[in-house]
C-alpha positions as CSV (number, residue, x, y, z in Angstrom):
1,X,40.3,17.2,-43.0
2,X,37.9,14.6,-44.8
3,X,36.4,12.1,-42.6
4,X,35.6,8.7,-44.5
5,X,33.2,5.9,-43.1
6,X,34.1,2.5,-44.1
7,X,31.7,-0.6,-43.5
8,X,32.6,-3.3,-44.2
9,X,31.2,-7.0,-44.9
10,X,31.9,-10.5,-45.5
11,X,35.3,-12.4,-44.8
12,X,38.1,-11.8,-42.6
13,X,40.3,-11.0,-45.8
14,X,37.7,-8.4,-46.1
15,X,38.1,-6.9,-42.5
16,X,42.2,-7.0,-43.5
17,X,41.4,-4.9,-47.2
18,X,39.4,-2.3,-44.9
19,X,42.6,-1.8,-42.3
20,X,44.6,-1.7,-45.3
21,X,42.3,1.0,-47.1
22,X,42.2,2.8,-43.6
23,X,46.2,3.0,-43.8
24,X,45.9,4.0,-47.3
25,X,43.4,7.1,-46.7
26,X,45.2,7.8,-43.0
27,X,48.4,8.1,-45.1
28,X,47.2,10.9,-47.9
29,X,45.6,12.7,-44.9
30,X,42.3,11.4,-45.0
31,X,40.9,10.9,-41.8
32,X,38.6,7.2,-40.9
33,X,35.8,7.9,-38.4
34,X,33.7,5.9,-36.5
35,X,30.4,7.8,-36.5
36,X,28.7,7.9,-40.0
37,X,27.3,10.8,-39.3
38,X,30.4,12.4,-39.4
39,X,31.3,11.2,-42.5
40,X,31.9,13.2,-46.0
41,X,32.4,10.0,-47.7
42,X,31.0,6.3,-46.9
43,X,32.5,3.3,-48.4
44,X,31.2,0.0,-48.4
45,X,34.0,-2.8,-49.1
46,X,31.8,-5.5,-50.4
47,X,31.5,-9.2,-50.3
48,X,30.6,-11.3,-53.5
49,X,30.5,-14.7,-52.3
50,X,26.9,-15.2,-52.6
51,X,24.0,-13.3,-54.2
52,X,22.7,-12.9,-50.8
53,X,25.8,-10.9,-49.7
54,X,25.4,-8.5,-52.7
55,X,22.0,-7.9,-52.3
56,X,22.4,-6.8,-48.3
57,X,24.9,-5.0,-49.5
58,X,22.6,-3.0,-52.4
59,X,19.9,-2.5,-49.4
60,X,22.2,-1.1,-47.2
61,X,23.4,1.6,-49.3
62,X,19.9,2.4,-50.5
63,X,19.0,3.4,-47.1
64,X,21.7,5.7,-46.9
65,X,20.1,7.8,-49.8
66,X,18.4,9.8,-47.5
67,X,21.7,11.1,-46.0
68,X,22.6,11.7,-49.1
69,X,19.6,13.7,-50.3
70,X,20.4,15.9,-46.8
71,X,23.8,16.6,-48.1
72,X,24.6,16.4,-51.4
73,X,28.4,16.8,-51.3
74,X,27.9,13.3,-49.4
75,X,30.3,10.5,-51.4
76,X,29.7,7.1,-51.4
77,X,31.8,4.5,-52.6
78,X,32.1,0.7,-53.3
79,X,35.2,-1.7,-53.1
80,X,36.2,-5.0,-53.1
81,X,34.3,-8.3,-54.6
82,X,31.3,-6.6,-55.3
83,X,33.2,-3.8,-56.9
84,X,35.7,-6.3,-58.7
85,X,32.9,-8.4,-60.0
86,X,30.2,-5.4,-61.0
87,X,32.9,-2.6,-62.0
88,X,30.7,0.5,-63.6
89,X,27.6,-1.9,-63.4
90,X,27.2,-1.0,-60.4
91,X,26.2,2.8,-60.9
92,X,23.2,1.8,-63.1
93,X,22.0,-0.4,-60.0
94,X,22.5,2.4,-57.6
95,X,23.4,5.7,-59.4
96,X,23.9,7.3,-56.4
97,X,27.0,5.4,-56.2
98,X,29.8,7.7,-57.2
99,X,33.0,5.6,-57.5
100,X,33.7,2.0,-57.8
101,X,37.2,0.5,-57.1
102,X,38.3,-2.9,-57.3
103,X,40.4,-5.1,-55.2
104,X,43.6,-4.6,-56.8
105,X,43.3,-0.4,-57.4
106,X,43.0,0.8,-53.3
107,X,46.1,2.7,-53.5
108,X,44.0,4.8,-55.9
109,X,41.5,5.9,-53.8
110,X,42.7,9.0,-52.4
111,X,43.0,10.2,-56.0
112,X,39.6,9.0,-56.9
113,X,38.0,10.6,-53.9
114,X,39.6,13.7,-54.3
115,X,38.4,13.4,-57.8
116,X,35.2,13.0,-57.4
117,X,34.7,16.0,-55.4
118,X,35.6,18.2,-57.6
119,X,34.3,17.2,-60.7
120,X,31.2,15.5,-59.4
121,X,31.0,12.5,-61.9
122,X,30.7,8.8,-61.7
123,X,34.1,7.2,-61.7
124,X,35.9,3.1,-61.5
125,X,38.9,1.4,-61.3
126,X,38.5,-2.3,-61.2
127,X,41.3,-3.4,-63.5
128,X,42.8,-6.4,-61.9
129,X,46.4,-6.6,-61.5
130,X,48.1,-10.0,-60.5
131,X,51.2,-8.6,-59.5
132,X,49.4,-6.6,-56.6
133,X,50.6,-7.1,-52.7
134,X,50.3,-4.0,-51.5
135,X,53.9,-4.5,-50.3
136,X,55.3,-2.4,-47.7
137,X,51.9,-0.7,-46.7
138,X,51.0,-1.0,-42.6
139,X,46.8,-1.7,-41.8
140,X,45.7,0.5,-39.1
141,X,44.3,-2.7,-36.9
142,X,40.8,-2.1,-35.8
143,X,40.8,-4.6,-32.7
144,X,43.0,-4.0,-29.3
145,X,43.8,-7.8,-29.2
146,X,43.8,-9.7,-32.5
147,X,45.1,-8.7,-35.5
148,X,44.8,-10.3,-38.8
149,X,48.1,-10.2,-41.6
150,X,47.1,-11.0,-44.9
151,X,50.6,-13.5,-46.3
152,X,49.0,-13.7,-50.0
153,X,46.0,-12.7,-52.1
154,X,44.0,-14.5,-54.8
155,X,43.2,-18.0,-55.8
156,X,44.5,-20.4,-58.6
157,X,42.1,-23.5,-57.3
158,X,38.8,-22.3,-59.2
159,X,36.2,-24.6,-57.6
160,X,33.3,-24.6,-59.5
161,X,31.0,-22.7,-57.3
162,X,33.0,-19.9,-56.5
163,X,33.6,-16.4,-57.8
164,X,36.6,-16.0,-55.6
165,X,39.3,-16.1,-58.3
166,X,37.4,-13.8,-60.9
167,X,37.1,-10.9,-58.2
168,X,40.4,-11.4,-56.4
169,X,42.6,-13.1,-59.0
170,X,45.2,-15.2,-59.1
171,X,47.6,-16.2,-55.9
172,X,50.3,-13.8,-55.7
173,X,52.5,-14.2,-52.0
174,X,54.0,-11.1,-49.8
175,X,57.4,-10.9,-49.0
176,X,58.5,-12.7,-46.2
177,X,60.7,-9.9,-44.4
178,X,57.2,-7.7,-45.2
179,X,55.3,-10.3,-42.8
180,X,57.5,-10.3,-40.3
181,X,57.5,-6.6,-39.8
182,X,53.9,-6.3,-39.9
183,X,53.3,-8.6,-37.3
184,X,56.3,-7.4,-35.3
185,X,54.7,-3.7,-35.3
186,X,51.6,-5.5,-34.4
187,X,53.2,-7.4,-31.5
188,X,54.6,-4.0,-30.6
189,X,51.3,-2.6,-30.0
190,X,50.0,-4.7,-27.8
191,X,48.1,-7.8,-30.3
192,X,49.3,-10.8,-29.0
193,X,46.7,-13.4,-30.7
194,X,47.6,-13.3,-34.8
195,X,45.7,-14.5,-37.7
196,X,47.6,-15.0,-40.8
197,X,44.9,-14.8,-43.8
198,X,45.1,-15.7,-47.4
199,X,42.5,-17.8,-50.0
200,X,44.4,-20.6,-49.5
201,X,47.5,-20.2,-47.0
202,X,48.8,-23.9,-47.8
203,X,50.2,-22.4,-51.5
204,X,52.2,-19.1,-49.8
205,X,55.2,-19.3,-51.3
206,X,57.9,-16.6,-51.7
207,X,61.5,-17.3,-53.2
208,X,62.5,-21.0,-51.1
209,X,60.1,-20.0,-48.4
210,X,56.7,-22.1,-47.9
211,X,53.8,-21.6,-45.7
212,X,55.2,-24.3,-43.6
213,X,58.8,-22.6,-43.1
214,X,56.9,-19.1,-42.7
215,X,55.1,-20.7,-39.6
216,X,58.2,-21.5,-38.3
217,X,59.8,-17.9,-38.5
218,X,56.4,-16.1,-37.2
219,X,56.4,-18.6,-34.3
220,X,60.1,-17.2,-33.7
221,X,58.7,-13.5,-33.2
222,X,58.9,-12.9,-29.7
223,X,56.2,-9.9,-29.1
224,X,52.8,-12.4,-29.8
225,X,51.5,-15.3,-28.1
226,X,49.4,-17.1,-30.5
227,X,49.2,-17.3,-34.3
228,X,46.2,-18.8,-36.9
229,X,45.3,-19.3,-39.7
230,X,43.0,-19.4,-42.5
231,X,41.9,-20.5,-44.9
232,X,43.2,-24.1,-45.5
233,X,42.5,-26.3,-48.8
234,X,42.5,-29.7,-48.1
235,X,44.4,-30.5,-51.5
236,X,47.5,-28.6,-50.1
237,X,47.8,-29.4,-46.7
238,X,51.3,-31.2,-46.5
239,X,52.3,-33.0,-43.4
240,X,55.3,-31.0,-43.3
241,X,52.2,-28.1,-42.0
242,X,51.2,-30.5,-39.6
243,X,54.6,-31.2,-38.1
244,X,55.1,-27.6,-37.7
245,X,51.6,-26.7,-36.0
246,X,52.4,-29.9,-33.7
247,X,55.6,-28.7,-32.6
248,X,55.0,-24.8,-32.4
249,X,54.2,-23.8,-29.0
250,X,52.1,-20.5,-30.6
251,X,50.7,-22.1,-33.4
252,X,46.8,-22.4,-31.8
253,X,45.6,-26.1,-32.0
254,X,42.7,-25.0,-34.3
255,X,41.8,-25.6,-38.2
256,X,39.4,-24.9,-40.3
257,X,39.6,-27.6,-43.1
258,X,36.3,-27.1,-45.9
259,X,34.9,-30.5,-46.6
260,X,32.1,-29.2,-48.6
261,X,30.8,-32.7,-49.2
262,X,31.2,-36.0,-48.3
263,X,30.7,-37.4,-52.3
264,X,33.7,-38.4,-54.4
265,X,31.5,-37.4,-57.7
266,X,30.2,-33.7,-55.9
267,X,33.9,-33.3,-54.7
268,X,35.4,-33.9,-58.9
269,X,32.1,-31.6,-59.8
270,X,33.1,-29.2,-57.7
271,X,36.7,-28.8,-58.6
272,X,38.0,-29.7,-55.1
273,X,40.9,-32.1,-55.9
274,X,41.0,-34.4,-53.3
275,X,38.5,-37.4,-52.8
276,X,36.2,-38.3,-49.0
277,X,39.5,-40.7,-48.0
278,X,42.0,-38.0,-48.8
279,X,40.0,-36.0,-46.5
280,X,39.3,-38.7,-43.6
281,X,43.1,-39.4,-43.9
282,X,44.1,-35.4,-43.5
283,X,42.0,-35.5,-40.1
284,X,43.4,-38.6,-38.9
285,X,47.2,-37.0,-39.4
286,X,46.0,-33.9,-37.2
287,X,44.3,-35.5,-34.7
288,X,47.0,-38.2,-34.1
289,X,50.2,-35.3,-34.1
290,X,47.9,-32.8,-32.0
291,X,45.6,-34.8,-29.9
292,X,43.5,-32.0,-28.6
293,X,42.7,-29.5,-31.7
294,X,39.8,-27.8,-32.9
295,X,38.6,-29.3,-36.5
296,X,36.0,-26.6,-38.3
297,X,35.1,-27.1,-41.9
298,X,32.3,-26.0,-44.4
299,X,29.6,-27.6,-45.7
300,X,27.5,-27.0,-48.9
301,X,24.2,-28.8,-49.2
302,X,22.5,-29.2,-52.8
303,X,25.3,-28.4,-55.1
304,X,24.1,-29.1,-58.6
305,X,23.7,-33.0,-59.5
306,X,23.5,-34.3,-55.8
307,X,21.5,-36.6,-55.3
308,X,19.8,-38.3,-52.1
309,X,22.6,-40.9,-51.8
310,X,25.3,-38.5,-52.7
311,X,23.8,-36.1,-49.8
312,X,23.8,-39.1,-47.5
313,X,27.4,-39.4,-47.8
314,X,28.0,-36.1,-46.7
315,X,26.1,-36.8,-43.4
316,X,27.9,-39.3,-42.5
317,X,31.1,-37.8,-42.8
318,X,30.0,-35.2,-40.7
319,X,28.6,-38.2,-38.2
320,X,32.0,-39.8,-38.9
321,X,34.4,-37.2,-37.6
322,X,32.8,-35.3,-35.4
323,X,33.8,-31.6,-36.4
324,X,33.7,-29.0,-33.4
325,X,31.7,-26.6,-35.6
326,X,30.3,-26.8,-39.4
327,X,29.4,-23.9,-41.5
328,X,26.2,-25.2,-43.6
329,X,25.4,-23.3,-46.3
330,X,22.7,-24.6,-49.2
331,X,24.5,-24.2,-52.8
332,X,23.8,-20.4,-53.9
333,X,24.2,-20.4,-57.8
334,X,26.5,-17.1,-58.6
335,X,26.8,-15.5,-62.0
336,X,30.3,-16.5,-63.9
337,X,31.2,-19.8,-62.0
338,X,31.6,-22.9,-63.9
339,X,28.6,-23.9,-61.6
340,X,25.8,-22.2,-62.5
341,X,26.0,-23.5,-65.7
342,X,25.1,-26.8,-65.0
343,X,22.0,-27.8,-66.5
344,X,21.1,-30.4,-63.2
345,X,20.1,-27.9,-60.4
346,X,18.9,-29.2,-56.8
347,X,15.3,-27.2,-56.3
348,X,15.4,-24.4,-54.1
349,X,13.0,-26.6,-51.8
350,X,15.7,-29.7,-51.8
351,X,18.3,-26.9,-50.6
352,X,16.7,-26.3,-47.9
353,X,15.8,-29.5,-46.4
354,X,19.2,-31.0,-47.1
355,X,20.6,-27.7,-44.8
356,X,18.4,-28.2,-42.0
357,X,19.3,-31.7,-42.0
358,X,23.0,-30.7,-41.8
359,X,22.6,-27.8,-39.0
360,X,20.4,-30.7,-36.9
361,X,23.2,-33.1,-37.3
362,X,26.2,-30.3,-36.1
363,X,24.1,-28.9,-33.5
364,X,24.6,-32.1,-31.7
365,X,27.9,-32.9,-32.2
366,X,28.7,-29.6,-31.3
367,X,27.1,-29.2,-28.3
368,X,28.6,-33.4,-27.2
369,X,32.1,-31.9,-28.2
370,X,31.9,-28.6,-26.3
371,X,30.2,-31.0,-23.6
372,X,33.4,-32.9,-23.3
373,X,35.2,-30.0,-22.5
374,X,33.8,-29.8,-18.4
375,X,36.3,-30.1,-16.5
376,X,39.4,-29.0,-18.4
377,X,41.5,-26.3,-17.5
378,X,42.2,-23.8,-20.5
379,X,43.9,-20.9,-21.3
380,X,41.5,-17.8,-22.1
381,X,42.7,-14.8,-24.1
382,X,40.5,-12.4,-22.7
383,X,38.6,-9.8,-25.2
384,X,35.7,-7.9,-23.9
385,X,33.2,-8.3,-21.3
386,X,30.2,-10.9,-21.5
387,X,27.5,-9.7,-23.9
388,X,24.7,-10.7,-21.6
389,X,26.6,-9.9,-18.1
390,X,29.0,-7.1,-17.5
391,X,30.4,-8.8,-14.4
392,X,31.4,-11.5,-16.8
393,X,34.5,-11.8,-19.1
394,X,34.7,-13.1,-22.6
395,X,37.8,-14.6,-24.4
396,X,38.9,-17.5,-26.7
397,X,40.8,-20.9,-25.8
398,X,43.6,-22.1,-27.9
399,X,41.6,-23.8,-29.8
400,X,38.9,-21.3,-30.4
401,X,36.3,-21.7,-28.1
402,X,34.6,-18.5,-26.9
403,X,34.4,-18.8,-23.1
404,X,32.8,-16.7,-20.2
405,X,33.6,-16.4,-17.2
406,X,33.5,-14.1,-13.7
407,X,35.5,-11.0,-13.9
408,X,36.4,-7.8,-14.5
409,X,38.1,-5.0,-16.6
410,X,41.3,-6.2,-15.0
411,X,41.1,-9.1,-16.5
412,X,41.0,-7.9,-20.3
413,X,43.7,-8.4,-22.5
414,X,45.3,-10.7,-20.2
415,X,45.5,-14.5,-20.4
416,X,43.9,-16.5,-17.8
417,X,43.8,-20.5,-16.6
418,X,40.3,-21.3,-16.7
419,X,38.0,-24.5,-15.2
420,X,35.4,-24.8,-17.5
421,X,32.1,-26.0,-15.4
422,X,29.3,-25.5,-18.6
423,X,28.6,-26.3,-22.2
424,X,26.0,-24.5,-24.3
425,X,25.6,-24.1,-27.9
426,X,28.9,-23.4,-28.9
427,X,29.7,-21.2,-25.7
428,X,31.9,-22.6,-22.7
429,X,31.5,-21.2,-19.4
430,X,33.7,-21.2,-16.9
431,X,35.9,-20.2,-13.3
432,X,39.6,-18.8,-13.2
433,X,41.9,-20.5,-11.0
């Protein structure tokens, strides 16, 4: 039997493609491992989001060429964005790559891996197909507790800055009835907290059935206890969403909403399609149907053109609503986006000031809204033992705050009223009642 290494990095759609690949390779008798050094092929399923990501990806694989010079039957293999975006490009930036294949081709790699072995030369597949769900094909779910369900792939929105449509295409939704099995099966083995996962969940549509009315029928499965999602674009977000997550009792009272600036002219620059008030008025909706949820959101600081007042306006928005947590990121230019083009770039230098300024601003409102939350009594999913302290347990809250507290192995996988007593960082600490 083969045994095939996958790492994996970047997004949870990411994490999803590499249980799908898993089933794919499990099913033509391939066998996943979880020691690399049992591995006669490693795959890396790659993340193209910034140039950053690619570059820790290229680094990583070059220190496996060691392993490789030991064994020279050793295969190693890129997927996903990287893959999509680079295609055979790829080979002359690491020619000891041996195969390359894209994000709409995985049902090919058995045949490309057995392939490869026997002829020993360079191969890719990376052409993208729009009509690609991968219906009817199980993920082998790497967690004990959560699992995620991809409900669509690709992305019509093309913001400006972002090479997600040109390395995963455009939107194309699963079946409903194949959703509903999936997670069922899940349910059945014992995950009870559910993420649904698509580029933008607020456009699944398939035949007369939106993202709203597929909320309602995953809420109806009986065998899981919570469901999430991600990712939400604030341009799509209909109140008929909102109704649903309000009157869902598994629906978790937790979104993540990307801002990505507070500036009508940054917003129209970037492609976004909604303006600051649009955004202020989404929030307002959510927080007045369900008083207690979790607002996260992402934040890009010197996108190309912003200036000091335009970067202003994005602070106080963030001052303004108060989200429970903000990924900051400064504006990373990436090859093929509309972007990167633009002739009026922020300075490296400017980036990074305006991010720090950002990350000081969250850090506080994070900490006062996590601060707020002494007192409460909430229910933790418990998923592991504390990092720090193995007499300690570690789980999420409905709204998706990780929270410790006293306990032990009996207490993992089970759901459990907790007092929280402590606030730090973006950590809750706690007692069970």
């Amino acid at each position: 039997m083969m045994n095939i290494f996958l790492e994996t990095y970047g997004c949870q759609m990411n994490v999803a493609d590499s249980e799908l690949v898993a089933s794919i390779l499990s099913r033509d008798g391939l066998f996943v491992v979880d020691n690399i050094d049992q591995a006669d092929v490693i795959i890396f399923n790659t993340c193209s989001v910034r140039q950053h990501a690619e570059n820790r990806v290229i680094g990583r694989i070059n220190q496996e060429l060691s392993r490789k010079r030991q064994n020279p039957k050793l295969l190693i293999g890129v997927i996903g964005c990287m893959a999509q975006r680079l295609g055979k490009e790829i080979s002359q930036i690491i020619p000891a790559v041996d195969f390359v294949v894209g994000t709409d081709q995985y049902e090919f790699l058995p045949e490309i891996i057995n392939k490869t072995l026997e002829t020993h030369v360079f191969s890719y597949k990376t052409v993208s197909d729009n009509s690609q769900v991968y219906n009817e094909l199980h993920p082998i779910h790497q967690g004990k507790f959560n699992a995620f369900v991809t409900i669509m792939r690709g992305c019509n929105n093309f913001c400006s800055y972002c090479i997600v449509p040109y390395t995963r295409g455009r939107e194309r939704s699963r079946p409903v009835a194949d959703i509903i099995s999936e997670i069922t099966r899940a349910g059945d083995k014992g995950f009870k907290d559910i993420t649904l996962l698509g580029q933008n969940v607020n456009s699944y549509r398939n035949a007369e059935v939106n993202f709203a009315e597929l909320l309602r029928r995953v809420n109806n499965i009986e065998n899981i206890s919570r469901i999430r999602f991600i990712t939400s674009h604030p341009k799509d977000l209909s109140d008929e969403v909102i109704e649903v997550m309000a009157e869902s009792d598994k629906v978790c009272e937790h979104l993540h909403l990307a801002l990505q600036s507070g500036d009508d002219d940054i917003l129209r620059r970037m492609n976004r399609g909604y303006t600051a008030d649009h955004f202020r008025m989404i929030v307002g909706k959510l927080r007045k149907n369900i008083p207690d949820i979790s607002i996260t959101t992402d934040v890009i600081a010197g996108f190309p053109g912003e200036n000091q007042a335009q970067f202003e306006r994005t602070r106080q928005i963030m001052q303004e609503l108060e989200f429970d947590y903000a990924f900051t990121y400064k504006y990373s230019p990436r090859e093929g986006t509309v972007a990167a083009t633009f002739p009026d770039q922020v300075s490296e230098t400017e980036r990074l000031v305006r991010l720090k300024e950002l990350i000081k601003i969250q850090e506080k409102i994070t900490l006062k809204k996590y601060q707020q939350q002494i007192g409460k009594i909430k229910e933790i999913y418990v998923e592991n033992f504390s990092r720090k302290n193995k007499s300690e347990v570690s789980g999420k809250s409905r709204d998706y705050k990780i929270t410790v507290f006293p306990g032990g192995e009996e207490a993992i996988g089970r759901f459990i009223r907790v007092r929280i007593t402590d606030a730090t960082g973006w950590t809750l600490r706690g007692e069970s009642l």
